[in-house]
N, C-alpha and C positions, 0 to 999 in steps of 0.2 A: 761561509764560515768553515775551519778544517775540522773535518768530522772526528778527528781520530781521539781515541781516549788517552789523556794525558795518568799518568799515575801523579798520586799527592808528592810520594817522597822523590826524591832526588831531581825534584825540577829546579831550572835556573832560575834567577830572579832577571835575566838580561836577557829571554830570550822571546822575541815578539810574534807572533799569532801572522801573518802577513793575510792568512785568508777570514782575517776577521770583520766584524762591523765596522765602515769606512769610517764610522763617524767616530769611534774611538781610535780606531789607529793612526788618526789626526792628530790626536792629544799627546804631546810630548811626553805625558807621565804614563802612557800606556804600557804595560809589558808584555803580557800576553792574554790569551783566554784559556779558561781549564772547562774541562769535563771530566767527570766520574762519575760509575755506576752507581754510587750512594745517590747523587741526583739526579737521576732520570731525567730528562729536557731539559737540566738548568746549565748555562755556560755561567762561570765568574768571571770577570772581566780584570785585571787585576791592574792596580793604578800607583802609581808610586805621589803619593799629598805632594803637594808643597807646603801644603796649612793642616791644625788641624783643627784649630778652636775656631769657629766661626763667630762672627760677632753680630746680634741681632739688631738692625736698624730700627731707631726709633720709631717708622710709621709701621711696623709690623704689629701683625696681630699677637702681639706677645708682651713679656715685661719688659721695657725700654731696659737698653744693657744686658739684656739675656748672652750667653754663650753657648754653643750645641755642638757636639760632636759629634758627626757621623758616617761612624766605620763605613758601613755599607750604604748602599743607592740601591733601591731595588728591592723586593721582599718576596721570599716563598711561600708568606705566611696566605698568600693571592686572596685578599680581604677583597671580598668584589665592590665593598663603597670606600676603601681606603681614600683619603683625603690627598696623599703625599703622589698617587698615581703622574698627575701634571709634570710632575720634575724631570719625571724622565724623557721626556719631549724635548729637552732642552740637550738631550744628548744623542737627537737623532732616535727615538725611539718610542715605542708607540704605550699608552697610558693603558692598555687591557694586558696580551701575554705578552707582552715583553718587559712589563716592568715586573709578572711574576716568576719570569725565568731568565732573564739576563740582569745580572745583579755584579753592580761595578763594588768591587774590594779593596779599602784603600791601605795594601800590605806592610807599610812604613810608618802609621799612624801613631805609634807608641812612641817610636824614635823619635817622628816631629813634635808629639806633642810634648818630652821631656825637655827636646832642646825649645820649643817655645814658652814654658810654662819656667825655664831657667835664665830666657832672656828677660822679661818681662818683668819693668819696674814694679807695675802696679797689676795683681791677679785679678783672674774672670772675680765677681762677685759670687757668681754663681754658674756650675754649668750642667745644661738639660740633657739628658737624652729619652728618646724617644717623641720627640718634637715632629720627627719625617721617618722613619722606618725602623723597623725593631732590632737591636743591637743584641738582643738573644732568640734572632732565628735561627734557624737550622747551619746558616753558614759559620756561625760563632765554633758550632762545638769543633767545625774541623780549622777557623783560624785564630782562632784562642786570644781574639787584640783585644777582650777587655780587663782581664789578667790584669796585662802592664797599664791601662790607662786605668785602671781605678789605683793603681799603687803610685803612679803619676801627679793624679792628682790629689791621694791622701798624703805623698810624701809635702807636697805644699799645704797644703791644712785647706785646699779648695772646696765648698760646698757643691754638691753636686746630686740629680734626683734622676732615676731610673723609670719609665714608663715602660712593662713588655706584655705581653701576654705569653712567649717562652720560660716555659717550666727551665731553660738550661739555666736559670739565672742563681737556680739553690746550686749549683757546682761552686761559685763564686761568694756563696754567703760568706765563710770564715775572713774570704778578703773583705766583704763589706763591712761582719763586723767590726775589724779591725781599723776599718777605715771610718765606722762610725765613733771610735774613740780619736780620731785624728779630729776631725769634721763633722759638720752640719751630713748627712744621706737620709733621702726621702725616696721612698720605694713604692712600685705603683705595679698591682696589674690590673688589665682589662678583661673582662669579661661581659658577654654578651646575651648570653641565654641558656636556660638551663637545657632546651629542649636541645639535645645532640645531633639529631638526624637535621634539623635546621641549624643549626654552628657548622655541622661540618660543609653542609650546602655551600654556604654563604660564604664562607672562608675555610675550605679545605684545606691548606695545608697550617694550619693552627694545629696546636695541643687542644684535647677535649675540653671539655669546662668544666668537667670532672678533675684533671690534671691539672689545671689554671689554681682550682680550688685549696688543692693540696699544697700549690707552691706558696699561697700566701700562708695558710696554715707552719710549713715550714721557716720563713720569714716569721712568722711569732715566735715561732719556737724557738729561732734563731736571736731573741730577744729586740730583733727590730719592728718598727711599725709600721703598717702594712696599709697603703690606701687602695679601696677597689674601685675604678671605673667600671660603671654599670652603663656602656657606651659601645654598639650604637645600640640605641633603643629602636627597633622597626616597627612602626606602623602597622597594626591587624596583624603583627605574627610574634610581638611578644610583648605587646604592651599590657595586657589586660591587668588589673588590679592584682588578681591572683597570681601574673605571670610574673610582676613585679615584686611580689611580696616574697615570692620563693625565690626569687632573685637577692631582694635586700636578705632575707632568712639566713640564704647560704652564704651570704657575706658574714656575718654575723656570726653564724658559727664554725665559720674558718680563724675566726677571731680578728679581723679585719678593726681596723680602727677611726675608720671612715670611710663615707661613700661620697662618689660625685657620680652625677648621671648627666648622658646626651642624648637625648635623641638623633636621629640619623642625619646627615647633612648631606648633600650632593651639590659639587661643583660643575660646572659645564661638562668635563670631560670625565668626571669618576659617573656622572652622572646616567652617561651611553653605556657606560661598563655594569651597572648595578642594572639599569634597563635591560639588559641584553638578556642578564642573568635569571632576572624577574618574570619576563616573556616568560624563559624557557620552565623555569619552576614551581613560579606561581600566575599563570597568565589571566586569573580573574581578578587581580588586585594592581594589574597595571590600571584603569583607569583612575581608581580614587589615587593609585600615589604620583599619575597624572596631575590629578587636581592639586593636590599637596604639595609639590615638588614643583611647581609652573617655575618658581626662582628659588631652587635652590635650600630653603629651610620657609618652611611656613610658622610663622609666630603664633598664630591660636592654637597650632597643635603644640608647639614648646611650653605653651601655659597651662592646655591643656594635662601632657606627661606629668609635670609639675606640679598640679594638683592630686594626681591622683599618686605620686610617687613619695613627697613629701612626709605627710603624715608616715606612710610606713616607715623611712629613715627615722623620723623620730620615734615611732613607736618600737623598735629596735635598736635605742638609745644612741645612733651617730649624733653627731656632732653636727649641728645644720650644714648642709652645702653649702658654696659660696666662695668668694674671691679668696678668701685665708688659704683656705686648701685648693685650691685651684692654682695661685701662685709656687706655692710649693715645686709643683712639675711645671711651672711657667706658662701655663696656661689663659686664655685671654677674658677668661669671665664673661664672654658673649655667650651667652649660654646657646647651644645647637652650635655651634659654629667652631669647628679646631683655630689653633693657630697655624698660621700660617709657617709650610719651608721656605727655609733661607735662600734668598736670591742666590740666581745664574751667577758665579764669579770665578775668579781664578782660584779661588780655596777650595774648589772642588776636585781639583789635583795639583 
């Protein structure tokens, strides 16, 4: 890969990387790779779409007919049980530090998706983000694509719902509000644990949960409604009654207008990644999430959480959990378990 640091301004859009990852410099929509000292170890890989609205197959773990757009492949936000890790295998690359520091940028996205959302007899129904990586990470503040695609899709009156845990998402309010007088917007952040020194373990390059808290509070104030994912719930380190309840709490009084909760889930390959990290952190708790974790989500503890997390939602007046709000962000209602990213295809440049 060329080591040299690229400056942001006055770069070409036409000129290609030639000592980059083979496996991208294959891809005809490839242009080049950047570095800069704002990211430390991060290369962006920079991709010119051919698509931009992807469309959800019916046997997905999602709403049949969903739609997702996703700027970015790749996240800095390096969640070490991130669910979306897998995808990037599909581009020649490995599902630990290279899906948190080589992050493909799809630079033309606004422009495709005007001129596809201006061909197009009949509109998405609806469309997701945050389905597979966060679209207010750290790369957003220096590529600035969601600007034009929420004005995109509020100029066609397209419903559309936001999942981040990126505080850059309050830069964007005045567009959402305006965009919530066009259309249906449904806004979500996640949040994981109050305990800091464990958020930042677990996912270092996230905003704090302090920071997370604030943004939804700002989202009210902004006059929109604000759902919190209380997701992932971990096992022995932040489940406990009291942990959860300071958890629902501070949803509550950021003014939060519902909650949905998961506990943790681990797929084959996020699964070695969250292991790795566990070992090294917490090494007396690898065998019980051994036991837990044999396939992936164990059902008595999802009934488990459930019970003990329930009541506090209600006794903190949300709105029962459940498929209602859950649809909203497109979400699959199998409770423990995300929805699934959108298949290997050509729409991914």
């Amino acid at each position: 890969m060329n080591e040299d640091v690229l400056r942001w301004s006055g770069q070409r859009t036409d000129r290609v990387d030639e000592g980059t990852l083979p496996g991208l410099a294959r891809l005809t929509g490839f242009v080049r790779s950047v570095r800069t000292p704002e990211f430390r170890g991060v290369t962006f890989h920079e991709v010119l779409a051919k698509s931009a609205l992807n469309h959800v197959p019916a046997d997905a773990r999602m709403l049949p007919g969903e739609y997702t757009i996703n700027p970015y492949r790749g996240c800095t936000h390096a969640c070490q049980y991130c669910f979306a890790r897998p995808t990037h295998t599909r581009l020649g690359l490995n599902v630990a530090g290279d899906f948190d520091n080589e992050v493909i940028v799809k630079t033309n996205i606004v422009e495709v998706l005007r001129n596809e959302l201006a061909r197009k007899r009949k509109l998405p129904p609806r469309v997701a983000f945050g389905t597979n990586t966060d679209v207010y990470q750290r790369a957003e503040g220096r590529y600035e694509l969601m600007p034009g695609i929420i004005g995109a899709l509020s100029g066609h009156r397209v419903p559309f719902s936001i999942l981040t845990k990126g505080p850059l998402i309050r830069r964007d309010l005045p567009l959402l509000v305006r965009a919530s007088q066009a259309t249906t917007v449904h806004l979500g952040v996640s949040l994981s644990m109050l305990d800091e020194e464990l958020q930042q373990s677990v996912e270092f390059g996230t905003a704090t949960t302090s920071a997370r808290l604030a943004t939804v509070r700002a989202i009210r104030d902004a006059g929109l409604a604000c759902t919190v994912f209380l997701s992932p719930i971990l096992p022995h380190l932040s489940d406990s009654v009291a942990q959860l309840e300071s958890l629902v709490s501070a949803a509550a009084d950021a003014g939060a207008t519902d909650v949905l909760y998961h506990p943790l889930y681990l797929s084959s390959g996020v699964k070695d990644v969250f292991f790795a990290w566990l070992r090294q952190a917490y090494p007396s708790l690898v065998g019980e999430y051994t036991r837990l974790y044999a396939s992936g989500s164990e059902t008595g503890y999802r009934h488990e959480i459930g019970a003990r997390i329930r009541p506090l939602i209600a006794k903190y007046g949300f709105p029962e959990p459940g498929k209602e709000i859950e649809d909203k962000f497109a979400l699959n209602g199998r409770r423990g378990q995300p929805p699934a990213p959108e298949p290997a295809q050509a729409t991914l440049f």
